[in-house]
C-alpha positions, -999 to +999 in steps of 0.1 A: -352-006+086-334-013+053-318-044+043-286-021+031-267+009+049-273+041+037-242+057+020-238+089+038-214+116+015-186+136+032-191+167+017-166+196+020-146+185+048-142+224+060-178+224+066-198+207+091-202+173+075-179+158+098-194+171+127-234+164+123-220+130+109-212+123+142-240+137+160-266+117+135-250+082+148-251+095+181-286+103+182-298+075+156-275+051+175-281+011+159-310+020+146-306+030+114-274+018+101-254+039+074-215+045+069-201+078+060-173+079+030-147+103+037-112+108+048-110+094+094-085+125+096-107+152+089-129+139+117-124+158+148-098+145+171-109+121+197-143+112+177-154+075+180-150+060+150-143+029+134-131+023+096-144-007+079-133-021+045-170-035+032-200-012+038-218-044+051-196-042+081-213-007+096-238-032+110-216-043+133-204-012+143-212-007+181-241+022+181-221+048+198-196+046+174-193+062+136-185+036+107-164+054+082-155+036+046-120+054+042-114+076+012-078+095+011-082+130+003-050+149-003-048+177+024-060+179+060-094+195+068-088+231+076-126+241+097-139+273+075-114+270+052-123+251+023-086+234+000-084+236-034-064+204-029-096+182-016-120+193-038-116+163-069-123+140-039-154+155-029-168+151-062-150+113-061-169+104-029-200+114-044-191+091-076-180+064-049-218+066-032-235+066-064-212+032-077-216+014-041-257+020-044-261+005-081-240-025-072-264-031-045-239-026-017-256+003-004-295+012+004-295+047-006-271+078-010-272+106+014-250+138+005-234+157+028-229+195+020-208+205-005-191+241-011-203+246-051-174+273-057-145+255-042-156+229-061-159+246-092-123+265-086-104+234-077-124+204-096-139+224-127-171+213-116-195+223-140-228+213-120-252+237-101-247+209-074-261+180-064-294+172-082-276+180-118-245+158-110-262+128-094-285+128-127-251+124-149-241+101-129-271+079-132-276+089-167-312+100-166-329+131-185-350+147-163-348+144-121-368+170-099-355+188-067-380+178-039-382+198-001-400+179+025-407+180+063-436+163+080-452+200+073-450+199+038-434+192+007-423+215-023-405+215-058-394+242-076-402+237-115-370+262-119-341+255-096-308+276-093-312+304-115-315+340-115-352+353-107-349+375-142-344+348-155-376+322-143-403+336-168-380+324-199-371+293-186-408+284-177-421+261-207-447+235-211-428+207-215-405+213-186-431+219-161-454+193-172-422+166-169-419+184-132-457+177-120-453+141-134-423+132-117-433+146-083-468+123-086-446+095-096-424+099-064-454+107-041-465+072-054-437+054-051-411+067-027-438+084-001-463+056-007-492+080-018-513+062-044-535+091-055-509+125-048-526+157-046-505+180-065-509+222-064-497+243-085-485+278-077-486+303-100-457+330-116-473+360-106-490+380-077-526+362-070-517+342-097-520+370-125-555+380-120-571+370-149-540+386-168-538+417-153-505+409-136-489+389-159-506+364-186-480+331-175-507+314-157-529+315-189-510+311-213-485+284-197-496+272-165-532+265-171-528+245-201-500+226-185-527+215-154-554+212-178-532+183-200-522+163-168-554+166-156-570+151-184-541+125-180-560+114-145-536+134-122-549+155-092-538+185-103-551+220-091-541+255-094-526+276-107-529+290-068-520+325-052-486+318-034-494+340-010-523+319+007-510+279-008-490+279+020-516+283+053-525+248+077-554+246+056-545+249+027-515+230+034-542+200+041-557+198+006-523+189-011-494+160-008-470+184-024-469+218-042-450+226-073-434+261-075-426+282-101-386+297-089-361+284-064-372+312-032-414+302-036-402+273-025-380+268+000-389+301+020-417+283+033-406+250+039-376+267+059-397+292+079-418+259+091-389+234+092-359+247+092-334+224+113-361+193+098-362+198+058-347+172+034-337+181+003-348+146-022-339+142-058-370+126-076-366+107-107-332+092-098-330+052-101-315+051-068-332+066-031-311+101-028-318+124+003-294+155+017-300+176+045-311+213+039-285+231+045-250+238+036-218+238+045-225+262+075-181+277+070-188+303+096-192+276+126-177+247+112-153+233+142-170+247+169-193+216+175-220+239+179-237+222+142-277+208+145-275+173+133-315+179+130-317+181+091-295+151+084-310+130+111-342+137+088-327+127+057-312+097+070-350+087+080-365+098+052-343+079+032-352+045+048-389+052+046-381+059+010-360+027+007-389+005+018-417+024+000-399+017-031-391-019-019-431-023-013-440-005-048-419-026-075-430-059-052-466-046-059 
């Protein structure tokens, strides 16, 4: 267990943050201490609660009940209804997480999920989400979007764009920067000191030898060759189609992806209530669940805690990994 508690983000207060917030501490109990920032109102009526004023105090916050930092937002918490009104506090409680963590007040920043257009309509957000803002934030170049259940983990060398649009963005440097920063967290947030890294290809059966597309020779080849030669395990580029089977699931620590969907459709079809969403290459442990903000059953308490419970974990493990590899 972590020295610190984990920072746990509010989210979009329509969504279901408040609910699997609560249903994490029920089911993690004393175990795993975090604190969620947010606003105590938009918490269902009757929850158990209990505000503190220094995140140090969630320890002693009794296991059945949630420790909430308090941060005002402006309008109540309408379920499926996202406000204009809250949304410059939901991007202020992610600041808030981000500025308790580098102070050392908090063990790691976990996000709850956040509704990208209501931010952008009300906030003039100008992030994709997360992963862009929380590299701003911490004022770092490059960071990588990592998927991970105990099944498998993924990264997607292109990330929220349009599938037109993947073979332009696809460049040497880019993807070369993505491989090295998934070995570097495999090594130091998963504890893995020689990561196995495949790499999928752009194409059906990886292009054929060029007959269905010339990306993996002309880019993706060269790329694995360099980082190879760099003493990374590197291999690929592979077929999608059959990187993703038990065994060939057992020859690799993670797999790097060429767009956003040959990613996460397997990692969702295997895990879906248990995948973490990670940001690698922040200076700070950053885990969210895998989901979103879930509108159409927010306020029904019907909402699977499953995926946060996993990030909450997962951030931990990571907190102590990284604990045991800058002590090393």
């Amino acid at each position: 267990m972590s020295a610190r508690p984990i920072a746990l983000t509010c989210g979009e207060p329509a969504g279901i943050g408040p609910e699997i917030a609560l249903g994490a501490r029920a089911r993690l109990g004393g175990d795993l201490p975090f604190f969620l920032i947010g606003d105590p109102a938009h918490l269902p009526r009757g929850a158990a609660i209990r505000e503190i004023a220094d995140p140090r105090q969630a320890r002693d916050v009794p296991a059945g009940t949630l420790p909430v930092l308090p941060h005002p937002f402006p309008a109540p918490a309408a379920p499926g209804r996202p406000d204009a009104a809250n949304a410059a506090q939901v991007v202020a409680v992610i600041e808030h997480a981000v500025r308790l963590v580098q102070a050392g007040d908090a063990g790691a920043v976990v996000t709850g999920p956040i509704h990208k257009k209501a931010l952008q309509d009300g906030a003039g957000f100008a992030f994709p989400g997360h992963t862009e803002y929380l590299a701003a934030l911490a004022g770092v170049e490059r960071v990588a979007m990592m998927l991970a259940c105990p099944a498998l983990r993924v990264v997607p060398a292109t990330i929220h764009i349009a599938l037109a649009a993947v073979p332009a963005a696809l460049n040497r440097d880019d993807l070369a920067a993505t491989i090295r920063l998934t070995a570097a967290g495999l090594r130091r947030d998963f504890a893995l000191p020689a990561p196995r890294i495949a790499v999928a290809g752009l194409n059906p059966h990886a292009g054929e030898g060029g007959a269905m597309g010339r990306e993996e020779l002309e880019l993706i080849s060269p790329v694995i060759a360099t980082l190879r030669d760099e003493g990374l395990a590197v291999s690929g580029p592979h077929a999608a189609d059959t990187l993703f089977h038990d065994a060939a699931r057992a020859r690799y620590d993670a797999a790097v992806c060429m767009y956003h969907d040959q990613a996460l459709i397997p990692i969702k079809t295997l895990d879906f209530a248990g995948g973490v969403n990670v940001t690698l290459g922040l200076p700070f442990v950053r885990t969210s669940p895998d989901h979103g903000t879930a509108l159409d059953i927010a306020g029904q308490g019907v909402a699977d805690p499953s995926s946060l419970v996993a990030a909450l974990r997962l951030a931990d493990a990571m907190i102590r990994n990284r604990g045991a590899a800058d002590a090393g």
